[in-house]
VEXNUFI-512456 format. One record per residue (C-alpha): residue number from 1; residue in three letters; y, x, z. Coordinates in steps of 0.2 Angstrom, whole numbers, plus 2048, in hexadecimal, padded with zeros to 3 digits. Layout:
VEXNUFI-512456
+-----+-----+-------+------+-----+
!   k !   r ! north ! east !  up !
+-----+-----+-------+------+-----+
! NUM ! ALA !     Y !    X !   Z !
...
+-----+-----+-------+------+-----+
***
This chain:
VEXNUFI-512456
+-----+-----+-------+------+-----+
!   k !   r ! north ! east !  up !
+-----+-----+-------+------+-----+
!   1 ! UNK !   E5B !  62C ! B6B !
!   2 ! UNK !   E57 !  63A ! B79 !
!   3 ! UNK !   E48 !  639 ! B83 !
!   4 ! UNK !   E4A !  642 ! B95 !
!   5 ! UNK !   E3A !  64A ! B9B !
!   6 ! UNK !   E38 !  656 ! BAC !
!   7 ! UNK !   E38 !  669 ! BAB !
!   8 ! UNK !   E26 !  668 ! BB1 !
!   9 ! UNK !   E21 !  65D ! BA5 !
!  10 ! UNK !   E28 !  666 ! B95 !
!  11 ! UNK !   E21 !  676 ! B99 !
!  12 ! UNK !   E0F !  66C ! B9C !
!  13 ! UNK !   E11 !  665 ! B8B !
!  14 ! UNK !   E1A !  675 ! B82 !
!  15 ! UNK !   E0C !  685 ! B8A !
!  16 ! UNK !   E0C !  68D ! B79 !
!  17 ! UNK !   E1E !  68C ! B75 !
!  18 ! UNK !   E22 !  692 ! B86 !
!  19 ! UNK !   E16 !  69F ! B82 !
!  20 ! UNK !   E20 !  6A4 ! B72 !
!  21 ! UNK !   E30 !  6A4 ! B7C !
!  22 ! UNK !   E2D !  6AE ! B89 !
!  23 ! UNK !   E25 !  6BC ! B7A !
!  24 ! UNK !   E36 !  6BA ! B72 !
!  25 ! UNK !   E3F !  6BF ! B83 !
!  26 ! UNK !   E33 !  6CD ! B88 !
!  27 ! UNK !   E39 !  6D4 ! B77 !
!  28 ! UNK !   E4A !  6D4 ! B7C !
!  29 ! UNK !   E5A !  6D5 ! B74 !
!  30 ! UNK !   E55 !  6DA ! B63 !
!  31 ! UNK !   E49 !  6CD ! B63 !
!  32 ! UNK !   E35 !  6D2 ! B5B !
!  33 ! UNK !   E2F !  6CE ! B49 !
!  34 ! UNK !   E26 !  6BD ! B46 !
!  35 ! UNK !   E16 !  6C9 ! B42 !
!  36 ! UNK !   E18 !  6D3 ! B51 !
!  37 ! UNK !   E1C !  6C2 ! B5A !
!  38 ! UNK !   E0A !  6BA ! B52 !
!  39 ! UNK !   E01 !  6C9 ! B59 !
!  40 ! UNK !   E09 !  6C9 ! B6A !
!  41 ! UNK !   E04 !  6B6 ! B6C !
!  42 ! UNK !   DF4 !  6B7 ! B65 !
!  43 ! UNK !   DF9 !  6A9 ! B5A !
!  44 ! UNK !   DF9 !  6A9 ! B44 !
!  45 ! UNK !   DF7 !  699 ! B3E !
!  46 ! UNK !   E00 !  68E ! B4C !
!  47 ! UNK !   E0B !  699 ! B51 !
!  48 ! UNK !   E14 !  697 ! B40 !
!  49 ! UNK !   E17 !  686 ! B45 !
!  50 ! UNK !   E1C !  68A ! B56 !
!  51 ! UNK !   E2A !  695 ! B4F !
!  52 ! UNK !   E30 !  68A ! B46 !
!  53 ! UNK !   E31 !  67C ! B52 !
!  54 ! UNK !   E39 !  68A ! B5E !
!  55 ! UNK !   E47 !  68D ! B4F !
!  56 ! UNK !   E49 !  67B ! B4D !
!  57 ! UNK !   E4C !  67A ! B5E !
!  58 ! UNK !   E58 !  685 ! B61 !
!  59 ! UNK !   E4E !  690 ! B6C !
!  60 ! UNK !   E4E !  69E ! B61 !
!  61 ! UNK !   E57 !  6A4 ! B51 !
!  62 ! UNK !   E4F !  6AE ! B43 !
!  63 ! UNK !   E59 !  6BA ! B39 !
!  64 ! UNK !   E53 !  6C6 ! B2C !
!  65 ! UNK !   E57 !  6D8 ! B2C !
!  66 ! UNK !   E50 !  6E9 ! B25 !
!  67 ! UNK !   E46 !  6F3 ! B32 !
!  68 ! UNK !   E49 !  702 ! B2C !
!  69 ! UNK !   E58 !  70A ! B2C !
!  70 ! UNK !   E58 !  714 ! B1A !
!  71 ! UNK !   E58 !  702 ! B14 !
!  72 ! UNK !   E47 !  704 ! B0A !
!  73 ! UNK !   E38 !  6FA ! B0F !
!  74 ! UNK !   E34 !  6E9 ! B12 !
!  75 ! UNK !   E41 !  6DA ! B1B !
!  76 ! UNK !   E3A !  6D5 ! B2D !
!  77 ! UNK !   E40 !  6C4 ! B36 !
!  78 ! UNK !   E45 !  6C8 ! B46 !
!  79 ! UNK !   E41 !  6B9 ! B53 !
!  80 ! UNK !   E51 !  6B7 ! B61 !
!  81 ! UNK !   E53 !  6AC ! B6F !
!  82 ! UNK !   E61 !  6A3 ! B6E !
!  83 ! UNK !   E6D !  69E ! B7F !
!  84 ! UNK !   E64 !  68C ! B7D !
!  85 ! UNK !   E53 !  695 ! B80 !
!  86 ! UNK !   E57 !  6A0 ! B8E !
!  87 ! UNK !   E5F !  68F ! B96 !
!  88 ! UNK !   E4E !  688 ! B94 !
!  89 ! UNK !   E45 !  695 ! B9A !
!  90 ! UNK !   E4E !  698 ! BA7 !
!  91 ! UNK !   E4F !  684 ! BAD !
!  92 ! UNK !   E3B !  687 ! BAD !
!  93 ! UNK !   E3B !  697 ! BB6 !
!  94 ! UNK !   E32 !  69D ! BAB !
!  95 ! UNK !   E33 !  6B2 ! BAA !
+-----+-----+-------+------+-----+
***
């Protein structure tokens, strides 16, 4: 069952994921790390959930890679957008 809402109406209902999105874009390509990601949104204990919705979603993907490039040192998730997520952002004219 699909439910069809207005653009309007989903971003009045989704303000903090559409805060989240547009953090991932600013970050660009390479996406940003989910802790640079919390830091940047101001967000720790919700915006666990939030990413997590957003990878549900489709709106972003997480993928898990080494920062630094000796190989030694912790693994970092890496948040990207995904096509459906720039669709989305871009039918909201969001920036």
């Amino acid at each position: 069952m699909t439910i069809e809402i207005s653009a309007e109406e989903f971003a009045r209902s989704n303000k903090a994921l559409l805060t989240l999105l547009k953090a991932v874009t600013k970050a660009g390509k390479d996406g940003i790390s989910t802790r640079a990601l919390y830091a940047q949104i101001k967000m720790t204990g919700y915006g666990d959930k939030l990413v997590n919705i957003a990878e549900r979603d489709g709106y972003i993907v997480r993928v898990r890679r080494k920062q630094k490039i000796d190989g030694k040192g912790p693994w970092y998730v890496f948040n990207i957008l995904t096509k459906k997520g720039q669709r989305l952002l871009a039918q909201l004219g969001v920036s």
